[in-house]
C-alpha positions in Angstrom: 183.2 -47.5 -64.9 183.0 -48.6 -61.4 179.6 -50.6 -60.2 177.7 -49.5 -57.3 175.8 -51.2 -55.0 172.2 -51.1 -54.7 171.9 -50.6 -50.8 167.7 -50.8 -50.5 167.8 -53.6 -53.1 171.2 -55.4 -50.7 169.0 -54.3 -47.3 165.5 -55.7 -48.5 167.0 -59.3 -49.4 169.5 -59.4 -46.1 166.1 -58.4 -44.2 164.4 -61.6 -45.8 167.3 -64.0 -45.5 167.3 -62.9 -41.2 163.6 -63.7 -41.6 164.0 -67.0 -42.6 166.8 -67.8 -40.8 166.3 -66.0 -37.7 165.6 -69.2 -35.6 169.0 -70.6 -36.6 170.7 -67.1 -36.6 170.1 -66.3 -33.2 171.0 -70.2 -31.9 174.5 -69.6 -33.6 175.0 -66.4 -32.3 174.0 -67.7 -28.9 175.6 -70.5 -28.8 179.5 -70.8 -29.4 180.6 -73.9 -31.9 181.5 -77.1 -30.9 185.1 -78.5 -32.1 185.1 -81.7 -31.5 188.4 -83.4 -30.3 188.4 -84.7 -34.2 188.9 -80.8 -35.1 190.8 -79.2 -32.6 194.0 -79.6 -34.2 192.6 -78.0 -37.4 190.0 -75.2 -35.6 187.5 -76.2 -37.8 183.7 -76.8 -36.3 182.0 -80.0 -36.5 178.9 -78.4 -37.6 177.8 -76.2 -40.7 176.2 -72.6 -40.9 172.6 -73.5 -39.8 173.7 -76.6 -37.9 174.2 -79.2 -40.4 177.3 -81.5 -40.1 180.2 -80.4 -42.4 181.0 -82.0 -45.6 183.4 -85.3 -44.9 186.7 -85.1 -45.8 187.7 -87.5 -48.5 189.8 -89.8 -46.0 187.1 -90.1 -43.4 184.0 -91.5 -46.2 182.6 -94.4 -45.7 182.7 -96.9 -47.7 181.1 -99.8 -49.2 182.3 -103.5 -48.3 180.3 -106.8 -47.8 181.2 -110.9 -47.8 181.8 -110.9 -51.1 183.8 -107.6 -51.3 185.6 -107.4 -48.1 188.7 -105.8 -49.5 188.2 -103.3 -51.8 188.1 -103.5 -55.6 191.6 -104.1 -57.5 192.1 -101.5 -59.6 193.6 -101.9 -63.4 195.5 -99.0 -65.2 195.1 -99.6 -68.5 198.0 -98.4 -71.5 196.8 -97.6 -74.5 195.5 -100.2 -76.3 193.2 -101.1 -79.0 190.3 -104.9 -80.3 190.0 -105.0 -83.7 187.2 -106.8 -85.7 187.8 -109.5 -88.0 187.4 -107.5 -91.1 190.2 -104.8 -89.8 192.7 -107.4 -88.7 192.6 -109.2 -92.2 193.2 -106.0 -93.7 196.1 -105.1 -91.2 197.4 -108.7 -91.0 196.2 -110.5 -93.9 193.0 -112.7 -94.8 192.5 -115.3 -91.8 195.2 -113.9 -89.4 195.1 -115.3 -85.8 196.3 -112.9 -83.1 198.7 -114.6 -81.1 198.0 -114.8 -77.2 201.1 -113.0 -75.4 199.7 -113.6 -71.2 196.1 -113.4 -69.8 194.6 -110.4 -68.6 192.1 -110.6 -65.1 189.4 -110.9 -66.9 188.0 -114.7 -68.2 188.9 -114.7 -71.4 190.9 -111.4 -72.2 194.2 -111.5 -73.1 197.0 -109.1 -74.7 198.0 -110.2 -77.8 201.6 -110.4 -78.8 200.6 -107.9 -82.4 201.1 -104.0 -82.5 199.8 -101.5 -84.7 200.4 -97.8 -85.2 197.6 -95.6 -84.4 197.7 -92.2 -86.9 195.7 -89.1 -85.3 194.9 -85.7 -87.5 198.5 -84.4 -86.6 200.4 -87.4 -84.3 201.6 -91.0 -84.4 201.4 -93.4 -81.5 204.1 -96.7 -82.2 203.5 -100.1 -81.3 200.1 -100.1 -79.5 199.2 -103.1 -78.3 196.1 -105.0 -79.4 193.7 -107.0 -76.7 192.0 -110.1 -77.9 190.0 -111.9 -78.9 188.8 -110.1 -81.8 184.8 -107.8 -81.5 182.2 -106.8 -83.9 183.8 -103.6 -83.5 187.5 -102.1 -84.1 187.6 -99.9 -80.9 191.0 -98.2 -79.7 191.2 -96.4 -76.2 193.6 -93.7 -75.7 194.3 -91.7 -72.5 194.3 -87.6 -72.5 197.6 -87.0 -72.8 197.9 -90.0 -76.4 195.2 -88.0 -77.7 197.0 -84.5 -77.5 200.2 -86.7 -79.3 197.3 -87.1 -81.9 196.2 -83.8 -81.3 192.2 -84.6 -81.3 190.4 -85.0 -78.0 188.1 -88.0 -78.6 185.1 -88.7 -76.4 184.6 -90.0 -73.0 182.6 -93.6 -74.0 182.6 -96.8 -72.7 182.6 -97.8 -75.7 182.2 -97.2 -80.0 178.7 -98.6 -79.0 177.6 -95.9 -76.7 178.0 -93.3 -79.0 179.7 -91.8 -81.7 183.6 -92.0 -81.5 186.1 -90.5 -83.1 187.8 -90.9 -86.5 191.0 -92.7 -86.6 193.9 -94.6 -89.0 195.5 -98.0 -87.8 199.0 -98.9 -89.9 199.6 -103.1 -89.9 202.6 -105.1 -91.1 200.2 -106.3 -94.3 197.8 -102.6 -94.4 196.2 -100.0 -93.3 192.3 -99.1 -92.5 191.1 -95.4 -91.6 187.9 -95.6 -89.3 185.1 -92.7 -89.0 184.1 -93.6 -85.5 186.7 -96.0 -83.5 188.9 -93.8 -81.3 187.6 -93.0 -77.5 188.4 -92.1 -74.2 187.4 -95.1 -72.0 185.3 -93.8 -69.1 186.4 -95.3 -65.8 184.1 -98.4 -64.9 184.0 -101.2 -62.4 183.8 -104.7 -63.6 182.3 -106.7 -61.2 180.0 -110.0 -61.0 175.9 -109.8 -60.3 175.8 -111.4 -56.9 179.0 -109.2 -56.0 177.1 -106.1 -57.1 174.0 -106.8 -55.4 175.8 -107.4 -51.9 176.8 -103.6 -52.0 173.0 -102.7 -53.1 174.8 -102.2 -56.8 173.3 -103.1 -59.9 174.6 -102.4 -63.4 174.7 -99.1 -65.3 174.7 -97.0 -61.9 177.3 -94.9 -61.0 179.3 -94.5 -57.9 182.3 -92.5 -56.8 185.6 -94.8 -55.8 188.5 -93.4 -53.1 191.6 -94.3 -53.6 193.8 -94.1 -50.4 197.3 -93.2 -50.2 199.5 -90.3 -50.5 198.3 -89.1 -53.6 195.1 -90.5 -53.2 191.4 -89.1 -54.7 187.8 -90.0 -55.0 187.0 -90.4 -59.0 183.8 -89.9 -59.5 181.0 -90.6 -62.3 182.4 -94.5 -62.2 180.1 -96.7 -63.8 179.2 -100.2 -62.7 178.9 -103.1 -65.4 177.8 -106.2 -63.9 177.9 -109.5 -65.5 178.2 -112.9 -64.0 181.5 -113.5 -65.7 182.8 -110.2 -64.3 185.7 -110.5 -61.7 185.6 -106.8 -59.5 188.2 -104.9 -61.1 188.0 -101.1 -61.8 189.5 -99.7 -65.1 191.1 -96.6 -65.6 193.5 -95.0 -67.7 197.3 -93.9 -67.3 196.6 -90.2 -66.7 193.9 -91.1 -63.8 196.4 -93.5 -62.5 199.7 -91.7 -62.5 197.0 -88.7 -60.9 196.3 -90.8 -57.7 199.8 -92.2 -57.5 198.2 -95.8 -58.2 200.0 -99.6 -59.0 198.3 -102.3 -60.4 196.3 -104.6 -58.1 196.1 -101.7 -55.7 192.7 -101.3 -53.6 190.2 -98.6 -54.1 187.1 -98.3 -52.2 183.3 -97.8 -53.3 181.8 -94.4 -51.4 178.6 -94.9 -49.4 177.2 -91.9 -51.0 173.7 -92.3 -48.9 172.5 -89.4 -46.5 172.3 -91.8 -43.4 176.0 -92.4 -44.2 177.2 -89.0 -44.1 174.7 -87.7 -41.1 173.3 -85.6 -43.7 169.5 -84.0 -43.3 167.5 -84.6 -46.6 168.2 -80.8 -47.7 172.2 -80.7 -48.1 172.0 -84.6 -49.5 172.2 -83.3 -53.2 
């Protein structure tokens, strides 16, 4: 059965809407829009509805730089990958084993570790994952999207097992095997970055920001959350999926968004 329009109920709030409007109404109908040279090409105004300015497209944002950060923030795509705790890599390894440094990573004191494990999921197998040293308090392993349809689950977004509660998981070693009820994640992307670099862009830790990538293929991610430490170097992690989305290499610049009102020439009102 076809639904009907109420027409008193459609007139009564078009009437109210005029009302409230009519100031703004009767300007735009008087007045014709203003493309700005900026537009022309694409016809489209440089104003909103009731005279606000248009949402910004993605490659004209501003963006956040200072001294410290003049450039941009490297970014890091990080491969599957997976820090054990001493417990789990006796049990994988043997009693006492020392993971053996295969090359730095950006950060002081990281580093990829020449081992492997196999990662088991309810229904999948990942080979040769590669573990990160040196060892936690926590086994924690960090899959993107599509590893975790391999292992058919779909674990949480978390920065980490600490945030919250993960998802089970079974690691295979050359000496063992452990099976863990809360250890497999999704890493939510995050900026590493020192305290006096954060504070010079009016940062501070635990906030989140949204981070443009340019390029062909480029996009803002958004929900990106800041940890700030004074060890940190600025570096942004994210996974294979988001890079491969965005088109993006290793060492590659991304940008923070000024996400402020007075940087958009937004009124209060459309600032949400």
């Amino acid at each position: 059965m076809a639904l009907s329009l109420n027409e008193d109920l459609v007139r009564l709030i078009s009437d109210e809407v005029l009302r409230q409007f009519e100031g703004s109404v009767d300007s735009i109908n008087s007045t014709p829009p203003t493309i700005s040279p900026a537009t022309q090409s694409t016809g489209q105004p440089a104003t909103g509805a009731f005279g606000c300015p248009s949402p910004r497209r993605p490659a004209e944002s501003r963006v956040l730089t200072s001294s410290l950060v003049p450039n941009g923030i490297p970014v890091g795509v990080s491969v599957r990958h997976l820090h054990l705790c001493r417990a789990d890599c006796d049990a994988l390894f043997g009693p006492d084993y020392e993971l053996r440094k295969l090359n730095d990573l950006y950060q002081h004191g990281q580093y990829a570790c020449e081992e492997t494990v196999a990662v088991v999921g309810p229904k999948g197998l990942l080979n040769s994952v590669r573990i990160l040293g040196p060892l936690r308090n926590k086994t924690q392993v960090e899959v993107a999207r599509t590893d975790a349809i391999r292992l058919d689950c779909l674990p949480p977004i978390l920065l980490s097992v600490n945030e919250g509660r993960a998802f089970p998981v079974g690691l295979v070693g050359p000496r063992g095997t452990v099976t863990l009820d809360s250890a497999l994640i999704r890493a939510r992307r995050h900026i590493h970055i020192s305290v006096d670099e954060a504070a010079s862009l009016g940062l501070r830790d635990g906030d989140e920001v949204d981070v443009k990538v340019p390029g062909g293929q480029g996009l803002i991610f958004c929900n990106t959350r800041i940890r700030a430490h004074r060890d940190f170097r600025a570096e942004m992690h994210i996974d294979t999926d988001e890079g491969n989305a965005a088109g993006i290499c290793c060492g590659q610049p991304a940008f923070i968004v000024d996400n402020s009102a007075a940087a958009h020439g937004r009124c209060t009102l459309c600032a949400v």
